[in-house]
LOMAR-434885 format. One record per residue (C-alpha): residue number from 1; chain; x, y negated, z. Coordinates in pm, whole numbers. Layout:
<NUM; 'A'; <X; Y; Z>>
...
// end
This chain:
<1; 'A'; <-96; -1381; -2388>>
<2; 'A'; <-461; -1357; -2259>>
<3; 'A'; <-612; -1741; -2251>>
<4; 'A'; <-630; -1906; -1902>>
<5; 'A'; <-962; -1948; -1761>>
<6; 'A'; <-985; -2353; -1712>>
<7; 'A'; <-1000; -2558; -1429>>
<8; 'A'; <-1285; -2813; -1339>>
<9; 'A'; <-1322; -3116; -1504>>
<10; 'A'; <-1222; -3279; -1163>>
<11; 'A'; <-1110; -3304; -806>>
<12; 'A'; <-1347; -3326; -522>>
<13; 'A'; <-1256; -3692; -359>>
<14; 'A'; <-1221; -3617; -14>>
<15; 'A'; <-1174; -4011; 94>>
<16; 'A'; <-841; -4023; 174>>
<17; 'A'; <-578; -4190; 6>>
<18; 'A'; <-322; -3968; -209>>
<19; 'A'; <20; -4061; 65>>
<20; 'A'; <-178; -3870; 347>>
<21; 'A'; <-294; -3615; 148>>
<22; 'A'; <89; -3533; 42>>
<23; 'A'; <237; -3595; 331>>
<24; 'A'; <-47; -3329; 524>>
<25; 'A'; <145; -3055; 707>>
<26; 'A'; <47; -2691; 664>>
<27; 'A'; <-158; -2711; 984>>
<28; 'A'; <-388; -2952; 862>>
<29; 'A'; <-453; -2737; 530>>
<30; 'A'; <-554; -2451; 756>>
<31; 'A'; <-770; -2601; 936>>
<32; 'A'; <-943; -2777; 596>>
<33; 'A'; <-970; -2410; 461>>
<34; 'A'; <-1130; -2302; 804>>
<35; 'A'; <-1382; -2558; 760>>
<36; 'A'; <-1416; -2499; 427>>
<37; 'A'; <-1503; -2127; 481>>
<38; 'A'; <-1743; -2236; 760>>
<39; 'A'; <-1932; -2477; 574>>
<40; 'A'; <-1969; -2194; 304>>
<41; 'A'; <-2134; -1974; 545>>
<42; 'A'; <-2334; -2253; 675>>
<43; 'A'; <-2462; -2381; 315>>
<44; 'A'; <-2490; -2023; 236>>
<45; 'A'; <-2714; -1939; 525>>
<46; 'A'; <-2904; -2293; 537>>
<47; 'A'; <-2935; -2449; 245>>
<48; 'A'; <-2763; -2856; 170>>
<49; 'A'; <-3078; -2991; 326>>
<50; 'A'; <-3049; -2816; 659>>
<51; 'A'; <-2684; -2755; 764>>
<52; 'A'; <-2523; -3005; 926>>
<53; 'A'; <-2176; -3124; 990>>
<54; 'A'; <-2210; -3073; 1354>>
<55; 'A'; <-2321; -2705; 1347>>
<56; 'A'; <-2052; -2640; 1082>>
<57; 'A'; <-1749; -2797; 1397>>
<58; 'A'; <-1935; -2558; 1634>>
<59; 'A'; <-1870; -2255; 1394>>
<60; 'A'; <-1506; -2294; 1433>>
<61; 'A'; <-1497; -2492; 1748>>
<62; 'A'; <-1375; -2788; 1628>>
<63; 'A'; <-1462; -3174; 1733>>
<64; 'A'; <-1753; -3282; 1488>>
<65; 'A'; <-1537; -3586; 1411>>
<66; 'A'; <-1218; -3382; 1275>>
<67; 'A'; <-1426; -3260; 1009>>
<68; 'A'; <-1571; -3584; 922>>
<69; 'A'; <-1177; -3721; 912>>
<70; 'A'; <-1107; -3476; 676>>
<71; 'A'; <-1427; -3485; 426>>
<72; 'A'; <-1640; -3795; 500>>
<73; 'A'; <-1961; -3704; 442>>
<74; 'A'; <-2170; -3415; 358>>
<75; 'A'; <-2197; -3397; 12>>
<76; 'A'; <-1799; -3470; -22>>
<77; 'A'; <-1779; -3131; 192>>
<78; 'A'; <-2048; -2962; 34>>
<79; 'A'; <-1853; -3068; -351>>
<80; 'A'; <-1535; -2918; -148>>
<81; 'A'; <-1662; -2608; -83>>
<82; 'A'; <-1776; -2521; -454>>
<83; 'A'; <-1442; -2634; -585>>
<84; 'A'; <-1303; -2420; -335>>
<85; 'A'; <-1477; -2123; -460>>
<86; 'A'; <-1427; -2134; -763>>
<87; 'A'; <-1069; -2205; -729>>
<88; 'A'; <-1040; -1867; -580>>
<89; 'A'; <-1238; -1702; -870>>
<90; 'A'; <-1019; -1850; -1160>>
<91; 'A'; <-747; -1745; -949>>
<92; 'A'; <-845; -1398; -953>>
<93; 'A'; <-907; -1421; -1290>>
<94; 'A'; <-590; -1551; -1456>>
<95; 'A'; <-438; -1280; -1201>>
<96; 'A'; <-639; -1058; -1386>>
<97; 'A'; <-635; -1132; -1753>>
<98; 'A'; <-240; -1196; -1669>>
<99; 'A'; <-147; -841; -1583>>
<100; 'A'; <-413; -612; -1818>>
<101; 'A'; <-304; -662; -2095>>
<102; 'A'; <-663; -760; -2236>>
<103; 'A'; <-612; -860; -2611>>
<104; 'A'; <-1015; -833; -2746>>
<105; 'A'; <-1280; -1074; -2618>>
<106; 'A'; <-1453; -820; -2507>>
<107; 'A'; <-1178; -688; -2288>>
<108; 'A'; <-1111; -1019; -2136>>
<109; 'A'; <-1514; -1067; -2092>>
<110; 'A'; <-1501; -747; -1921>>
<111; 'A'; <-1242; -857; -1728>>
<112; 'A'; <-1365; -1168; -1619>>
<113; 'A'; <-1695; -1047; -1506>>
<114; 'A'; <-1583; -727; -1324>>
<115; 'A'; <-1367; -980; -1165>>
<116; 'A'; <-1644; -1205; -1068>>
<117; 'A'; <-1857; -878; -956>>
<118; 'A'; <-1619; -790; -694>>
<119; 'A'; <-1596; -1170; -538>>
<120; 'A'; <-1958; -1168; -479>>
<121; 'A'; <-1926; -818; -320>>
<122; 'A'; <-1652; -930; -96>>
<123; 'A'; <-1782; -1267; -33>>
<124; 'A'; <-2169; -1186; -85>>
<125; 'A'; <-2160; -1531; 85>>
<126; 'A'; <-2110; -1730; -237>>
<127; 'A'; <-2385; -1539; -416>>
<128; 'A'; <-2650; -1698; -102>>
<129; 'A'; <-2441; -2028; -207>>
<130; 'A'; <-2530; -2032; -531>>
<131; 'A'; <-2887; -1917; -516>>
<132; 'A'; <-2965; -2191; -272>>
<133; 'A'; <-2886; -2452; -519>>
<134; 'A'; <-3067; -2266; -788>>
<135; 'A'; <-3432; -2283; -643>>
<136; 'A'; <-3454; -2605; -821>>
<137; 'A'; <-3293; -2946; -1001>>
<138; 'A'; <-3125; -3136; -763>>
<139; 'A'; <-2832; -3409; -787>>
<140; 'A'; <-2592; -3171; -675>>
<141; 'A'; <-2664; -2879; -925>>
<142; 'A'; <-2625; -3131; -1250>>
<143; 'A'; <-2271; -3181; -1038>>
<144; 'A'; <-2196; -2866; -1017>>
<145; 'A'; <-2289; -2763; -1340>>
<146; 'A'; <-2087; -3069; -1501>>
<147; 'A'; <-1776; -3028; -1295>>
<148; 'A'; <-1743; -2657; -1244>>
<149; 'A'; <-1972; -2449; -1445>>
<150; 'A'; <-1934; -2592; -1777>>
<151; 'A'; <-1528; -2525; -1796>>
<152; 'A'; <-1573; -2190; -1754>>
<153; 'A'; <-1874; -2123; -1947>>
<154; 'A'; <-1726; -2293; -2229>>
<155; 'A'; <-1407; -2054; -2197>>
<156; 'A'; <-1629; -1783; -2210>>
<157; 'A'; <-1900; -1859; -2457>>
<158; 'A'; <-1692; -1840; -2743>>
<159; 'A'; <-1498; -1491; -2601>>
<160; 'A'; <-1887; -1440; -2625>>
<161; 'A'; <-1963; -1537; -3033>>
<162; 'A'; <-1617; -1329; -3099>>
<163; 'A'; <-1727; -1042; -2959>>
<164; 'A'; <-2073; -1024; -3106>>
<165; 'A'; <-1945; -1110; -3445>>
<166; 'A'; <-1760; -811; -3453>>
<167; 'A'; <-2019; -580; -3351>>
<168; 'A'; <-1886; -524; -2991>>
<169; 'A'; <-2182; -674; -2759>>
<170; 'A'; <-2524; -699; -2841>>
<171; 'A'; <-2657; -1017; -3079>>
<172; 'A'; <-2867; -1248; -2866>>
<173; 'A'; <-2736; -1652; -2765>>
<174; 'A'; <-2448; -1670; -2610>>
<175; 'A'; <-2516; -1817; -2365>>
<176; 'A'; <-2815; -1589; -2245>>
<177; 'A'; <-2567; -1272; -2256>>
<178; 'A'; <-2353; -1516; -2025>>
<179; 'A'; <-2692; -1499; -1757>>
<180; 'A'; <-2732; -1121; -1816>>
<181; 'A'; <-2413; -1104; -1701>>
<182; 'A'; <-2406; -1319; -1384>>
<183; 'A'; <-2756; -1149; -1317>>
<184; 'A'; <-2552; -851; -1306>>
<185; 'A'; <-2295; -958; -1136>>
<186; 'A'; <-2454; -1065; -852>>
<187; 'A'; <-2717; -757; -795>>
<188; 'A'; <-2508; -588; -530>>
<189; 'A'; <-2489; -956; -299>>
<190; 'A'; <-2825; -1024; -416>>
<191; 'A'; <-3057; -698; -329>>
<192; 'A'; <-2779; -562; -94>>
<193; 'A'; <-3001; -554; 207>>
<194; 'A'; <-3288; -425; 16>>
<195; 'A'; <-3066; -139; -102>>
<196; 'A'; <-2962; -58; 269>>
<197; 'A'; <-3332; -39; 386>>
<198; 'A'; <-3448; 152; 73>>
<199; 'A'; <-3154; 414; 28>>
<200; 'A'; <-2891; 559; 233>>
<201; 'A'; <-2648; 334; 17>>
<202; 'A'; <-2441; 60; 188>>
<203; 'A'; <-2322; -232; -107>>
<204; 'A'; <-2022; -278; 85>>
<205; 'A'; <-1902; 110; -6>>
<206; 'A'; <-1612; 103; -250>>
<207; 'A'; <-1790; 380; -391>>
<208; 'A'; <-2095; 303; -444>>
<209; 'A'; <-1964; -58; -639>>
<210; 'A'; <-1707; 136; -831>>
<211; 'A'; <-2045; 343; -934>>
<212; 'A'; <-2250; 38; -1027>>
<213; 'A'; <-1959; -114; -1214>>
<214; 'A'; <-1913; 170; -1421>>
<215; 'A'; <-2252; 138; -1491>>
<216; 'A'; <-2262; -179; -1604>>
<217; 'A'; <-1946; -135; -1827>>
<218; 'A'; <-2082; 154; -1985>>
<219; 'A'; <-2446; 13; -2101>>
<220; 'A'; <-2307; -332; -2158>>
<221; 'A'; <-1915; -273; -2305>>
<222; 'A'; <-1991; 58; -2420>>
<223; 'A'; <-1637; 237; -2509>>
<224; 'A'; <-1440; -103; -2422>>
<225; 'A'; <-1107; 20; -2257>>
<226; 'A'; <-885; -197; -2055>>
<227; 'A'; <-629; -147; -1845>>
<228; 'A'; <-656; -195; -1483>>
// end
Protein backbone atom coordinates (compact mmCIF):
# COMPACT_ATOMS: atom_id res chain seq x y z
CA UNK A 1 0.00 0.00 0.00
CA UNK A 2 1.49 3.34 -1.30
CA UNK A 3 2.01 5.80 1.96
CA UNK A 4 -0.64 8.57 2.40
CA UNK A 5 0.46 11.98 1.74
CA UNK A 6 -0.19 13.82 5.32
CA UNK A 7 -2.42 16.32 6.34
CA UNK A 8 -1.48 19.80 7.90
CA UNK A 9 -0.35 20.12 11.16
CA UNK A 10 -3.72 21.99 11.83
CA UNK A 11 -7.14 23.40 11.17
CA UNK A 12 -7.70 26.88 10.06
CA UNK A 13 -9.91 28.45 13.14
CA UNK A 14 -12.62 29.99 11.46
CA UNK A 15 -14.16 31.65 14.88
CA UNK A 16 -16.98 29.75 15.38
CA UNK A 17 -17.66 27.42 17.95
CA UNK A 18 -17.51 23.51 17.02
CA UNK A 19 -21.91 22.99 17.69
CA UNK A 20 -22.48 25.45 14.67
CA UNK A 21 -19.96 24.23 12.68
CA UNK A 22 -21.62 20.53 12.96
CA UNK A 23 -24.80 21.40 12.94
CA UNK A 24 -24.06 23.70 9.32
CA UNK A 25 -26.39 22.45 6.57
CA UNK A 26 -25.02 21.66 3.13
CA UNK A 27 -26.06 25.13 1.93
CA UNK A 28 -23.90 26.90 4.13
CA UNK A 29 -20.77 24.65 3.02
CA UNK A 30 -21.46 25.75 -0.53
CA UNK A 31 -21.53 28.90 -0.10
CA UNK A 32 -18.06 28.73 2.26
CA UNK A 33 -16.48 26.87 -0.80
CA UNK A 34 -17.84 29.70 -3.16
CA UNK A 35 -16.13 32.15 -1.11
CA UNK A 36 -13.37 30.20 -0.70
CA UNK A 37 -12.78 29.88 -4.50
CA UNK A 38 -13.38 33.66 -4.79
CA UNK A 39 -11.02 34.75 -2.32
CA UNK A 40 -8.46 32.44 -4.21
CA UNK A 41 -8.91 34.32 -7.31
CA UNK A 42 -8.86 37.50 -5.49
CA UNK A 43 -5.48 36.73 -3.43
CA UNK A 44 -4.32 35.23 -6.57
CA UNK A 45 -4.89 38.29 -8.67
CA UNK A 46 -4.10 40.95 -5.76
CA UNK A 47 -1.92 39.97 -3.47
CA UNK A 48 -2.94 39.67 0.88
CA UNK A 49 -2.16 43.35 1.06
CA UNK A 50 -4.63 44.52 -1.54
CA UNK A 51 -7.75 42.30 -1.74
CA UNK A 52 -10.30 42.95 0.40
CA UNK A 53 -13.20 41.23 1.97
CA UNK A 54 -15.62 43.47 0.31
CA UNK A 55 -14.43 42.97 -3.31
CA UNK A 56 -14.17 39.21 -2.60
CA UNK A 57 -18.68 39.43 -1.53
CA UNK A 58 -18.95 41.37 -4.84
CA UNK A 59 -17.26 38.44 -6.80
CA UNK A 60 -20.00 36.16 -5.87
CA UNK A 61 -22.62 38.65 -4.98
CA UNK A 62 -22.86 38.06 -1.61
CA UNK A 63 -23.49 40.65 1.50
CA UNK A 64 -19.87 41.67 2.71
CA UNK A 65 -21.06 40.68 6.19
CA UNK A 66 -21.94 36.86 5.31
CA UNK A 67 -18.46 36.36 4.60
CA UNK A 68 -17.21 38.01 7.61
CA UNK A 69 -19.89 35.56 9.66
CA UNK A 70 -18.33 32.80 8.23
CA UNK A 71 -14.38 33.67 8.48
CA UNK A 72 -13.86 36.71 10.74
CA UNK A 73 -11.20 38.39 9.46
CA UNK A 74 -8.88 38.41 6.64
CA UNK A 75 -6.12 36.48 7.48
CA UNK A 76 -8.58 33.64 9.02
CA UNK A 77 -9.92 33.60 5.23
CA UNK A 78 -6.78 34.03 3.63
CA UNK A 79 -5.33 30.69 6.18
CA UNK A 80 -8.78 29.08 4.75
CA UNK A 81 -8.07 29.32 1.42
CA UNK A 82 -4.48 27.64 1.53
CA UNK A 83 -5.83 24.82 3.62
CA UNK A 84 -8.37 24.57 1.11
CA UNK A 85 -5.97 24.06 -1.60
CA UNK A 86 -4.07 21.93 -0.47
CA UNK A 87 -6.77 19.78 0.76
CA UNK A 88 -7.69 19.30 -2.80
CA UNK A 89 -4.05 18.44 -3.82
CA UNK A 90 -3.51 15.63 -1.13
CA UNK A 91 -6.75 14.56 -2.25
CA UNK A 92 -5.70 14.06 -5.66
CA UNK A 93 -2.81 12.57 -4.53
CA UNK A 94 -3.82 9.73 -2.20
CA UNK A 95 -6.42 9.22 -5.23
CA UNK A 96 -3.47 8.81 -7.11
CA UNK A 97 -0.86 6.85 -5.29
CA UNK A 98 -4.17 4.70 -4.20
CA UNK A 99 -5.03 3.32 -7.60
CA UNK A 100 -1.27 3.06 -9.52
CA UNK A 101 0.00 0.80 -7.99
CA UNK A 102 3.32 2.90 -7.33
CA UNK A 103 5.65 0.63 -5.15
CA UNK A 104 9.35 2.66 -5.74
CA UNK A 105 9.89 6.16 -4.39
CA UNK A 106 10.49 7.22 -7.42
CA UNK A 107 7.19 6.07 -8.80
CA UNK A 108 5.25 7.63 -6.06
CA UNK A 109 7.54 10.98 -6.51
CA UNK A 110 6.54 10.80 -9.99
CA UNK A 111 3.27 10.46 -9.07
CA UNK A 112 2.93 13.07 -6.74
CA UNK A 113 4.42 15.72 -8.84
CA UNK A 114 2.68 14.90 -12.16
CA UNK A 115 -0.21 15.14 -9.89
CA UNK A 116 0.66 18.51 -8.61
CA UNK A 117 1.60 19.60 -12.40
CA UNK A 118 -1.83 19.13 -13.58
CA UNK A 119 -3.55 21.20 -10.48
CA UNK A 120 -1.59 24.17 -11.36
CA UNK A 121 -2.60 23.69 -15.05
CA UNK A 122 -6.20 23.42 -14.18
CA UNK A 123 -6.17 25.89 -11.47
CA UNK A 124 -3.14 28.11 -12.80
CA UNK A 125 -4.84 30.24 -10.09
CA UNK A 126 -3.00 28.64 -7.14
CA UNK A 127 0.36 28.92 -8.89
CA UNK A 128 -0.39 33.25 -8.88
CA UNK A 129 -1.36 32.25 -5.08
CA UNK A 130 1.62 30.97 -4.22
CA UNK A 131 4.00 33.26 -6.01
CA UNK A 132 2.41 36.22 -4.35
CA UNK A 133 3.43 35.07 -1.01
CA UNK A 134 6.83 34.15 -2.26
CA UNK A 135 8.14 37.71 -3.23
CA UNK A 136 9.26 37.91 0.28
CA UNK A 137 9.15 36.84 4.32
CA UNK A 138 6.06 37.69 5.67
CA UNK A 139 4.00 36.36 8.85
CA UNK A 140 1.85 34.47 6.74
CA UNK A 141 4.50 32.50 4.65
CA UNK A 142 6.37 31.15 8.06
CA UNK A 143 2.41 30.01 8.55
CA UNK A 144 2.10 28.51 5.68
CA UNK A 145 5.22 26.90 5.55
CA UNK A 146 4.75 25.53 9.27
CA UNK A 147 1.20 24.36 8.84
CA UNK A 148 1.01 23.15 5.28
CA UNK A 149 4.25 22.90 3.53
CA UNK A 150 6.31 21.13 5.96
CA UNK A 151 3.83 17.84 6.16
CA UNK A 152 4.19 17.27 2.82
CA UNK A 153 7.69 18.08 2.22
CA UNK A 154 8.61 15.90 4.95
CA UNK A 155 6.52 12.96 3.23
CA UNK A 156 8.38 13.57 0.31
CA UNK A 157 11.93 14.32 1.27
CA UNK A 158 12.69 11.03 2.37
CA UNK A 159 10.74 9.28 -0.96
CA UNK A 160 13.55 11.79 -2.09
CA UNK A 161 16.97 10.23 -0.08
CA UNK A 162 15.40 6.62 -1.17
CA UNK A 163 15.40 7.27 -4.48
CA UNK A 164 18.80 8.84 -4.86
CA UNK A 165 20.38 6.18 -2.76
CA UNK A 166 19.54 3.77 -5.18
CA UNK A 167 20.76 5.47 -8.14
CA UNK A 168 17.27 6.45 -9.51
CA UNK A 169 17.34 10.50 -9.38
CA UNK A 170 20.18 12.58 -9.54
CA UNK A 171 22.48 13.21 -6.10
CA UNK A 172 22.03 16.81 -4.99
CA UNK A 173 19.97 17.84 -1.29
CA UNK A 174 16.89 16.73 -1.06
CA UNK A 175 15.37 19.19 -0.57
CA UNK A 176 16.71 21.30 -3.62
CA UNK A 177 15.50 18.34 -6.07
CA UNK A 178 12.10 19.01 -4.11
CA UNK A 179 12.38 23.01 -5.73
CA UNK A 180 13.49 21.65 -9.15
CA UNK A 181 10.55 19.97 -9.06
CA UNK A 182 7.91 22.54 -8.01
CA UNK A 183 9.93 24.89 -10.47
CA UNK A 184 8.82 22.46 -12.89
CA UNK A 185 5.74 21.98 -11.93
CA UNK A 186 4.57 25.19 -12.11
CA UNK A 187 6.22 26.38 -15.65
CA UNK A 188 3.07 25.86 -17.65
CA UNK A 189 0.82 28.37 -14.89
CA UNK A 190 3.84 30.34 -14.53
CA UNK A 191 5.09 31.42 -18.27
CA UNK A 192 1.65 30.34 -19.73
CA UNK A 193 0.90 33.72 -21.16
CA UNK A 194 4.36 34.22 -22.32
CA UNK A 195 4.08 30.93 -24.20
CA UNK A 196 0.72 32.11 -25.90
CA UNK A 197 2.33 35.43 -27.13
CA UNK A 198 5.62 33.74 -28.17
CA UNK A 199 4.30 30.44 -29.92
CA UNK A 200 1.21 29.27 -31.41
CA UNK A 201 0.96 26.98 -28.19
CA UNK A 202 -1.98 27.44 -25.77
CA UNK A 203 -0.90 25.82 -21.92
CA UNK A 204 -4.37 24.95 -21.51
CA UNK A 205 -4.06 22.20 -24.62
CA UNK A 206 -4.18 18.67 -23.27
CA UNK A 207 -1.65 18.16 -25.75
CA UNK A 208 0.68 20.33 -25.45
CA UNK A 209 0.86 19.45 -21.23
CA UNK A 210 0.79 15.77 -21.97
CA UNK A 211 4.02 16.90 -24.22
CA UNK A 212 5.74 18.88 -21.47
CA UNK A 213 5.03 16.18 -18.93
CA UNK A 214 6.57 13.64 -20.86
CA UNK A 215 9.29 15.79 -20.99
CA UNK A 216 9.85 16.27 -17.70
CA UNK A 217 9.46 12.50 -16.83
CA UNK A 218 11.86 11.55 -19.30
CA UNK A 219 14.97 13.98 -18.32
CA UNK A 220 14.09 13.82 -14.66
CA UNK A 221 12.65 9.90 -14.01
CA UNK A 222 14.37 8.62 -16.90
CA UNK A 223 12.89 4.91 -17.62
CA UNK A 224 10.56 5.16 -14.35
CA UNK A 225 7.27 3.31 -15.37
CA UNK A 226 4.07 3.65 -13.55
CA UNK A 227 0.87 2.87 -14.18
CA UNK A 228 -1.69 5.40 -14.89
Amino acid sequence: MAPRIPSANKAVATGRPAELKRAEQPRAQETRSAILRAALSEFAEKGYDAASIRNIAERIGLQHPLITYHYRSKEVLWQAVAEYVFARIREEWDAHLADSGAISSEERLQLAYGTLFRFTVKFPEFDRFMRQEMLGYSPRLQWLADTVLKPLIDWLLPQISDAQARGALPKVEPILFHYLMISLTSALASFGPELSVTSKLSPSDPTVVDAYWRAVESLVFGRTKVSK
